[in-house]
MDAnalysis code that builds the backbone (N, CA, C; Angstrom):
import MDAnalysis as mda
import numpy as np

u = mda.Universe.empty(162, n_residues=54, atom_resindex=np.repeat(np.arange(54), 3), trajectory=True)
u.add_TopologyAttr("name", ["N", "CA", "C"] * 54)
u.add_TopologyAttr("resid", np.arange(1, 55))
u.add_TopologyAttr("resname", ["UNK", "UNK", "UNK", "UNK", "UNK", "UNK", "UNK", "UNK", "UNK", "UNK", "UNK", "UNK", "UNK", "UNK", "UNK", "UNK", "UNK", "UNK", "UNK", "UNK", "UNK", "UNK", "UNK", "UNK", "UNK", "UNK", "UNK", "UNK", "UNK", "UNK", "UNK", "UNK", "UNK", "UNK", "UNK", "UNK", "UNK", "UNK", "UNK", "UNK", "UNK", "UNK", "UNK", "UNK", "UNK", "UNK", "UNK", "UNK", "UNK", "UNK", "UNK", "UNK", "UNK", "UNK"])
u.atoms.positions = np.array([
    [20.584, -7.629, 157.540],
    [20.880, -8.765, 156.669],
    [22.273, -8.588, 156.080],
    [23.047, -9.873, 155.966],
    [24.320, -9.553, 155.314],
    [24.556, -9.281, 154.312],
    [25.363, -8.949, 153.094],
    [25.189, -8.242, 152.091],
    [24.637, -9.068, 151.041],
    [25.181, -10.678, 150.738],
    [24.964, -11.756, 150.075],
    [23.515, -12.427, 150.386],
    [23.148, -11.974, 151.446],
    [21.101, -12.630, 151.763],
    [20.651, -11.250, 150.768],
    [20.850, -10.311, 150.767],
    [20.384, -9.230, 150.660],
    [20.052, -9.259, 148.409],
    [21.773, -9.814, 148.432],
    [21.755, -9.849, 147.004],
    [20.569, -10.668, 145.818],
    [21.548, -11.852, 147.280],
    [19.665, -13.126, 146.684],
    [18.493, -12.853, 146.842],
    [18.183, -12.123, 147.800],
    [17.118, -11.984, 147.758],
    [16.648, -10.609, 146.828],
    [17.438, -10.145, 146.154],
    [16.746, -9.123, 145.079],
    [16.669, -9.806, 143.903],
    [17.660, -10.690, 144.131],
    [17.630, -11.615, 142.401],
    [16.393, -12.602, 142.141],
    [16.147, -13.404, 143.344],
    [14.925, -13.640, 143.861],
    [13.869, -13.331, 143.475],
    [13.561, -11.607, 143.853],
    [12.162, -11.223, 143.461],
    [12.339, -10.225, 141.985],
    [13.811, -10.099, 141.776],
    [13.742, -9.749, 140.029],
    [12.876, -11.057, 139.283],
    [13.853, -12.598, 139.552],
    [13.435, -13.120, 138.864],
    [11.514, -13.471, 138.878],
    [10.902, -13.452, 139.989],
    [9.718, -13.700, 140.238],
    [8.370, -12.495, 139.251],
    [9.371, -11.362, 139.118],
    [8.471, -10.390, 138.285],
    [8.964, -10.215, 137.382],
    [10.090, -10.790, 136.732],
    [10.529, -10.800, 135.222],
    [9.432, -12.344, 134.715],
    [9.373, -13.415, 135.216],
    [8.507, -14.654, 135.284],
    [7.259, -14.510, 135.307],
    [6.873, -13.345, 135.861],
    [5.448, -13.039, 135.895],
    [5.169, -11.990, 134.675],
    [6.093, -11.502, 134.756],
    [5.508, -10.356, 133.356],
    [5.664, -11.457, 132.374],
    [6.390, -12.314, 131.911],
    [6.596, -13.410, 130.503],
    [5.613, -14.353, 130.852],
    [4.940, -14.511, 132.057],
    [3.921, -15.304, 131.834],
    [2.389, -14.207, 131.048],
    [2.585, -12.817, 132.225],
    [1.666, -12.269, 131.805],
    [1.027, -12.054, 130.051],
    [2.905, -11.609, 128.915],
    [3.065, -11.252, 128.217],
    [2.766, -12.071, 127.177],
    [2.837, -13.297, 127.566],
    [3.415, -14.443, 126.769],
    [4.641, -14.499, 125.998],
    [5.542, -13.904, 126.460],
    [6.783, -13.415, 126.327],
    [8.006, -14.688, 126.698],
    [8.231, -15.933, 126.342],
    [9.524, -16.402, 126.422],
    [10.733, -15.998, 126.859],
    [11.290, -14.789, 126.270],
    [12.589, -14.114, 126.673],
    [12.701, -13.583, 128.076],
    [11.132, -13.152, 128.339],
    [11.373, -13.047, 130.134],
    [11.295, -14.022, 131.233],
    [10.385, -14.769, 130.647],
    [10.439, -16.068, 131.297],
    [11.399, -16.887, 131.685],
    [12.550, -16.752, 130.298],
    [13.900, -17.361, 130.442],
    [14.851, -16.306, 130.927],
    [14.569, -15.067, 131.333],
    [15.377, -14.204, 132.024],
    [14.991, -14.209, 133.323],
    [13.754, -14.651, 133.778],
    [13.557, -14.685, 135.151],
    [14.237, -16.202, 135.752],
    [14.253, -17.541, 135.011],
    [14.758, -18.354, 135.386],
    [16.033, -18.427, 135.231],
    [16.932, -17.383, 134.522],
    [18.484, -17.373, 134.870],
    [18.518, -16.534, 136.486],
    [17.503, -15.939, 136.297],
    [17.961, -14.904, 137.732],
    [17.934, -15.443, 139.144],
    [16.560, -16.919, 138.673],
    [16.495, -17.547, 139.806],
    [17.889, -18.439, 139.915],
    [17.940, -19.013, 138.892],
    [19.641, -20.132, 138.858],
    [20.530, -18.831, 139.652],
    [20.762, -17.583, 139.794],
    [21.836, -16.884, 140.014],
    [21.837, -16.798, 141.405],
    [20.441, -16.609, 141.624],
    [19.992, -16.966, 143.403],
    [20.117, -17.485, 144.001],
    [19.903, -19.015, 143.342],
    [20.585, -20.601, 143.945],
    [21.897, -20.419, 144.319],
    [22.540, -20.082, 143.134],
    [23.886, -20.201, 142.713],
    [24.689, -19.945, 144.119],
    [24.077, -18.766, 144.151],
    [25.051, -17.628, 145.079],
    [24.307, -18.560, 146.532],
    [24.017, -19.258, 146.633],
    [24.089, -19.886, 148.000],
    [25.459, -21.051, 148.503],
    [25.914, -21.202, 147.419],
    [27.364, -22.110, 147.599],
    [28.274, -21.091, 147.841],
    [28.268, -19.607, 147.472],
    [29.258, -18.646, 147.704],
    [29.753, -18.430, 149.355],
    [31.222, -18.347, 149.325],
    [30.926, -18.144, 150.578],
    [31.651, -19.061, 152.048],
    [30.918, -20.598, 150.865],
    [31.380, -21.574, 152.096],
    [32.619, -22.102, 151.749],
    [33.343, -22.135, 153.269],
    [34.865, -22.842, 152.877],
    [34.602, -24.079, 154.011],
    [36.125, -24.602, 153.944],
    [36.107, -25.749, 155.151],
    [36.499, -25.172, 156.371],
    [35.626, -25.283, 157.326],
    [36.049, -25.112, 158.253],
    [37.228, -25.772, 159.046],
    [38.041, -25.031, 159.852],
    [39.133, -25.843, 160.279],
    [39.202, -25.809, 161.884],
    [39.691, -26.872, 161.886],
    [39.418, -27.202, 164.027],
    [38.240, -27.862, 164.237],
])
């Protein structure tokens, strides 16, 4: 995998068990730390692309 699938996909399953422990916890602050991690996951899928030329 290239280094950037690799990244998302750890941010990915950070955010999925930071989301699960704040659900578990009833914890807010993880909940909203797992959904920045997922936004960072998204994010990093626009990284990367340019215009191709020709």
């Amino acid at each position: 995998m290239p280094g950037i699938q690799t990244i998302r996909l750890v941010l990915a399953l950070t955010a999925l068990v930071l989301f699960g422990l704040g659900l578990r916890s009833e914890s807010s602050y993880l909940r909203f730390a797992g959904i920045a991690f997922l936004t960072a996951s998204l994010a990093l899928r626009f990284v990367g692309r340019g215009t191709r030329k020709g």
